[in-house]
Each structure stands twice: as C-alpha cells, then as structure tokens.
N, C-alpha and C positions, 0 to 999 in steps of 0.2 A: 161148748156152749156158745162162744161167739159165733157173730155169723156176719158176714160181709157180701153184700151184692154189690155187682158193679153194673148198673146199667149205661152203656153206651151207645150214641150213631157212630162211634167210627170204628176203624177196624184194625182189628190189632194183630198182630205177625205171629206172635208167640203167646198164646195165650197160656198155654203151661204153664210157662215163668213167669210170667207176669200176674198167676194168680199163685203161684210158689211164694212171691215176691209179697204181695198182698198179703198170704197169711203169716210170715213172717212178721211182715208190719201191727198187724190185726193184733197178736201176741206182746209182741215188744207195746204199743202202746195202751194195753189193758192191763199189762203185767197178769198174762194167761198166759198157761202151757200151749202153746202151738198145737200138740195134741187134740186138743179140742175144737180148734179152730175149724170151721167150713167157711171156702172161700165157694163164690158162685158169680161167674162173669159173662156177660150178655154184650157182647157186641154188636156195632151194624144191626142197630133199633131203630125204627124209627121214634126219633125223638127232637121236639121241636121244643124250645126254650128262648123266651121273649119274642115269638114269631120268627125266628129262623134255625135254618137246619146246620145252622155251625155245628163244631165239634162241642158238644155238651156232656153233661154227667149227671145220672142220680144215682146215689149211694143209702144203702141201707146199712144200718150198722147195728145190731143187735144183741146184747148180751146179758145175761144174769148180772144185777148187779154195776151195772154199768155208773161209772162215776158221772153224776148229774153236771156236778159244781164244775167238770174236765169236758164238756163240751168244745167249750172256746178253742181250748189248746186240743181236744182230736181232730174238730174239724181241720183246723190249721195242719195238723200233719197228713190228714188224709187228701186233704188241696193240694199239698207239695208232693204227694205221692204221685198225685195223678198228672197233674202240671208235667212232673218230671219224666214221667211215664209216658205218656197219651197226649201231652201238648197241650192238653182242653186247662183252660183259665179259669180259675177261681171263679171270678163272677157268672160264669155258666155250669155251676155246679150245686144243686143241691142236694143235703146229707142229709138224712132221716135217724135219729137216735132212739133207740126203744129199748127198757129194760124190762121183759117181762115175768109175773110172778114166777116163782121156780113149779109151781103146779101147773104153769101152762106153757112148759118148755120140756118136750120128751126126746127122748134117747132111747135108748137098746130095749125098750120094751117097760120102761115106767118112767116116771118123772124127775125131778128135780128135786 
C-alpha cells in the first residue's frame, strides 16, 4: 500500500538499486511490510525548481494511514535518502505526503 515516486532531472546509473534501496527505506520508516511497498522512479525530467535546472527532486509519498504528526521526521529522512543518493539538496526538494481513504486505494482486484 505505500507508494513512493521519485521524480528527478538527473540521472541515475543504477536505478534497480536505488529503487531496491528506496523501498527498503519506504518500509523501515512507515514501519510496513516491504512487501507492500511500490517504488516508481523517473529520472532525467525535465524539472525546473526556483527557475533553474540544477539537480532537483519531487517526491510523492503515499500510504494508508500514513503518520500526519511524522511528517517532519519522514521528510528529513527522505532528504538524506536522496542527498546521499543523488547528491540533490534538501532545499531543492519537494515531498508530497498523502494518506488516502482505504476505499480509494486498490490492489488485486478490490479495495482496502
């Protein structure tokens, strides 16, 4: 049921692992079964942030349930994810958090 987008402009080597890497992440800090997890990663977008085409980031992060009051502290580890990863700076990064109803969230052929 989580669900993590990465959208990027720059471009990334290995993108297997590094969205391997992601969903590990994604799990460990929602405290979800990795099982669940889709990662989905878009590199080499064009994507323009405060009028230039530095190394940027938007992040969706999506999950049933999703801790409101835990914002602060996901983004913060989703910045160092990427910082660490991808090189791209915190301040050229923004996260989108959404938790939505379990009736408007499908899987194998019914809902939530």
């Amino acid at each position: 049921m989580p669900l993590l987008e990465l959208t990027t402009n720059t471009n990334i080597d290995d993108i297997a692992s590094l969205a391997k890497q992601a969903s590990k992440l994604t799990a460990d800090i929602l405290g979800k079964p990795e099982s669940y997890v889709m990662v989905k990663i878009m590199p080499e977008q064009n994507l323009i942030f405060a009028g230039s085409n530095e190394p940027a980031a938007h992040v969706k992060l999506k999950s049933l349930g999703l801790p409101e009051n835990e914002t602060a502290e996901l983004s913060a580890k989703i910045c160092d994810f990427i910082n660490t990863k991808l090189g791209i700076n915190s301040a050229r990064t923004y996260i989108e958090f959404s938790s939505p109803d379990r009736h408007m969230w499908g899987w194998d052929g019914r809902t939530f």
